[in-house]
C-alpha positions in Angstrom: -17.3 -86.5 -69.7 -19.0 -89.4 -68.2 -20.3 -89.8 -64.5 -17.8 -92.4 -64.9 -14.6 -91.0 -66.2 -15.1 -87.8 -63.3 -15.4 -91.1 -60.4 -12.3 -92.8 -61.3 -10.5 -89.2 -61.4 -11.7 -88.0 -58.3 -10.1 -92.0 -56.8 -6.8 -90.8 -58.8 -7.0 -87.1 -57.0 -7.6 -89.1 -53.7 -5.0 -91.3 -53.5 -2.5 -88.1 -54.3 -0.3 -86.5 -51.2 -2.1 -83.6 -50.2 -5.6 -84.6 -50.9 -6.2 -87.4 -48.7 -8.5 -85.3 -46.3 -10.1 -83.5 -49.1 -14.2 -84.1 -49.7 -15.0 -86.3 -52.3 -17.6 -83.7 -53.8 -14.8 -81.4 -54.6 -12.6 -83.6 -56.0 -15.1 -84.7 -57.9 -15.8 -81.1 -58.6 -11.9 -80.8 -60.1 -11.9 -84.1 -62.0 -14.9 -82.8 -64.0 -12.8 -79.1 -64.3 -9.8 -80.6 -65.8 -11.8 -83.2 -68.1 -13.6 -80.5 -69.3 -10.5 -78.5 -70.4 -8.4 -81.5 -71.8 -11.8 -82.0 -74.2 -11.6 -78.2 -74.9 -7.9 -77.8 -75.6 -8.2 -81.1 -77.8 -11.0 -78.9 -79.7 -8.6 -76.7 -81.0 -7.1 -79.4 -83.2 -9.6 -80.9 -84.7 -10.0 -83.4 -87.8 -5.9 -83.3 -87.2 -4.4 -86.7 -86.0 -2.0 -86.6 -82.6 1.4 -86.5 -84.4 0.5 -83.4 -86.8 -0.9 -81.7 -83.9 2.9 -82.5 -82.5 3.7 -81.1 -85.9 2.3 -78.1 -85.1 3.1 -77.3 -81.6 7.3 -77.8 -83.1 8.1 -80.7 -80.7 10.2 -83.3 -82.2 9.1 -87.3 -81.4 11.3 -90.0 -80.9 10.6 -93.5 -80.2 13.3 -95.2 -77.6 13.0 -98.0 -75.1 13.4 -97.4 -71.4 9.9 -97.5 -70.1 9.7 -100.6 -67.9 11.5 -100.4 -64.4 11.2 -101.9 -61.2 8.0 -101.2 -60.4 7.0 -98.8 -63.1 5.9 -98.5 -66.6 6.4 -95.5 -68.5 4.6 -94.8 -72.2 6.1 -91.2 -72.7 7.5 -88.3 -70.9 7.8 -84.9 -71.9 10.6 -82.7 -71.8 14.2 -81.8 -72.3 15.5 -78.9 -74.9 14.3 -78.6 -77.3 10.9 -79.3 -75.9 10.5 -83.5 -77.1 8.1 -86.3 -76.9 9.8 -89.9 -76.2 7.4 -92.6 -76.6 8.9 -96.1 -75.3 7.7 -99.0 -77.3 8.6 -101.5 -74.9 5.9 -99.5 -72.4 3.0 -99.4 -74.7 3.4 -102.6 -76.4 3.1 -103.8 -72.7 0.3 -101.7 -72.0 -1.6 -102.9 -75.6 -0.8 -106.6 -73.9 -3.4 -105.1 -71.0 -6.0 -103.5 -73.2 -6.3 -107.1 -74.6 -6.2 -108.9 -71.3 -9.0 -106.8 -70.4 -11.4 -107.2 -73.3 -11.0 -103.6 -74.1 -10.0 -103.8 -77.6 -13.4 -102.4 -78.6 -12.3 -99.1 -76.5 -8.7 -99.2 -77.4 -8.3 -100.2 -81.1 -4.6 -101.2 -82.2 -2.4 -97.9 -81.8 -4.9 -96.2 -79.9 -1.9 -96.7 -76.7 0.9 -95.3 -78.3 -1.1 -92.3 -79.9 -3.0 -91.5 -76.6 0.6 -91.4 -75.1 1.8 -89.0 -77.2 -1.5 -87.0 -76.8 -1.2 -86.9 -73.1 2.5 -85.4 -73.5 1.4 -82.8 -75.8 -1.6 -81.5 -73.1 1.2 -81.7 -70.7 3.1 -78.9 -73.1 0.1 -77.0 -73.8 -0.2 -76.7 -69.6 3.1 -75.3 -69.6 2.4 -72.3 -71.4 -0.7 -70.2 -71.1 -3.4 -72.9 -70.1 -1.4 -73.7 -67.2 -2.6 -70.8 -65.1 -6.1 -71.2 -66.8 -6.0 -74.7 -65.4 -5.3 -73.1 -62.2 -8.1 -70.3 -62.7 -10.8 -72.8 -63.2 -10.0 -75.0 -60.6 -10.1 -72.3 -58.1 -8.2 -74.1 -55.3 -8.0 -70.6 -53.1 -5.2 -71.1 -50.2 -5.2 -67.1 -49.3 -8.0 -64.3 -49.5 -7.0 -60.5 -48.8 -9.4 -57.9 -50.0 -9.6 -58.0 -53.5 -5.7 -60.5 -53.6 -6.7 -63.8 -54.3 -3.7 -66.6 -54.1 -4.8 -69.7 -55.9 -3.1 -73.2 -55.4 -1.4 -75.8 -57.4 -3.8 -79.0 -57.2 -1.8 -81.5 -57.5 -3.0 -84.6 -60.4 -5.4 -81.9 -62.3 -3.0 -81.6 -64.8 -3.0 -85.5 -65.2 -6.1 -85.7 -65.7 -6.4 -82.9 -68.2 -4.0 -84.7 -70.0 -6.3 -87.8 -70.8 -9.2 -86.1 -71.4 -7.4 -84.8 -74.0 -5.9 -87.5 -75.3 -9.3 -89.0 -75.7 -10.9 -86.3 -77.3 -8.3 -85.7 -79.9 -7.9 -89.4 -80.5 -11.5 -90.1 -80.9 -11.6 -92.7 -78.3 -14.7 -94.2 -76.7 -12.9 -94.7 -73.4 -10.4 -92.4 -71.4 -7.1 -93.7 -71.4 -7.3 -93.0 -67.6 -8.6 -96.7 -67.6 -5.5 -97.9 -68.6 -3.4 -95.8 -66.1 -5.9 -97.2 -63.7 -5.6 -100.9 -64.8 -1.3 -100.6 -64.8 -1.5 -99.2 -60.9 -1.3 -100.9 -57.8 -3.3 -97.9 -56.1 -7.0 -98.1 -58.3 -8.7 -100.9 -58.4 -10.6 -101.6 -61.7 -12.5 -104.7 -63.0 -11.5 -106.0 -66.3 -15.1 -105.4 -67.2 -15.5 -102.1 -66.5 -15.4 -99.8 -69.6 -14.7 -96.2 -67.7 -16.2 -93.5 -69.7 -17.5 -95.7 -72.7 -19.5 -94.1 -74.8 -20.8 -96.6 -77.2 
């Protein structure tokens, strides 16, 4: 992950509930921990494209509207039973409508949205099972010590940000879609120019 990328997810940890206090070197210190495990956990599928890896984790996809509110723009949300992926097409068509505002076509080639979307819901499902508490491990957020009992914490965003990382890795993309989440909210601040986490 770039110098970059880790930055803009330490600004996304700080403007979080909870972290306001905390020192930028360890939030830094978590948005490089959950980038690197979003790239790893994408390693697992590779050469595979984003909706056979959904193949292959069972979840069913469906495309519906619904993603523009007041005040919010949503490209996909997991959940539900069974376990299901809804994209919104309104949501990422409006999101594709920023990329090219933006000038970051290059980054963000046609489709790149909607399948980084459905990438980031799928590390969202993988979190709920057993990398959840690896997540957890790695981080090492420690709230409690006794002896040899260790009680770790719930830090809150790190599973956000594991989610684009992994969206970019298993997408292939030269940018983390965590630009675009930054460019669609009112709390980060990010230049049109600015190609977070480019790597070409």
């Amino acid at each position: 992950m770039s110098a970059d990328e880790i930055a803009l997810g330490a600004r996304l940890l700080a403007t979080l509930p909870t972290h306001e206090g905390r020192p930028e070197p360890l939030l830094r210190r978590w948005s490089a921990t959950a980038a690197d495990l979003g790239a790893e956990l994408a390693d697992r599928y590779a050469g595979r494209t984003v909706d056979e890896v959904a193949a292959a984790l069972a979840l069913d996809v469906v495309e519906e509207t619904g993603g523009i509110a007041a005040g919010t723009l949503t490209l996909a949300r997991y959940g539900g039973r069974p376990p299901t992926v809804r994209i919104h097409p309104d949501a990422v068509v409006r999101a594709e409508a920023e990329v090219t505002r933006r000038g970051w076509r290059t980054w963000f080639p046609p489709g790149a949205v909607r399948d980084a979307a459905l990438a980031h819901e799928l590390a969202h499902h993988l979190l709920h099972g057993a990398d959840g508490p690896r997540l957890k491990r790695r981080l090492d957020h420690v709230l409690l010590r006794v002896g040899p009992v260790v009680l770790r914490g719930h830090v809150l965003g790190a599973d956000e940000l594991v989610a684009h990382a992994f969206a970019r890795r298993l997408c292939g993309l030269a940018a983390s879609p965590l630009l675009i989440s930054a460019a669609l909210s009112a709390d980060l601040d990010v230049p049109a120019s600015t190609p977070v986490g480019s790597e070409t």
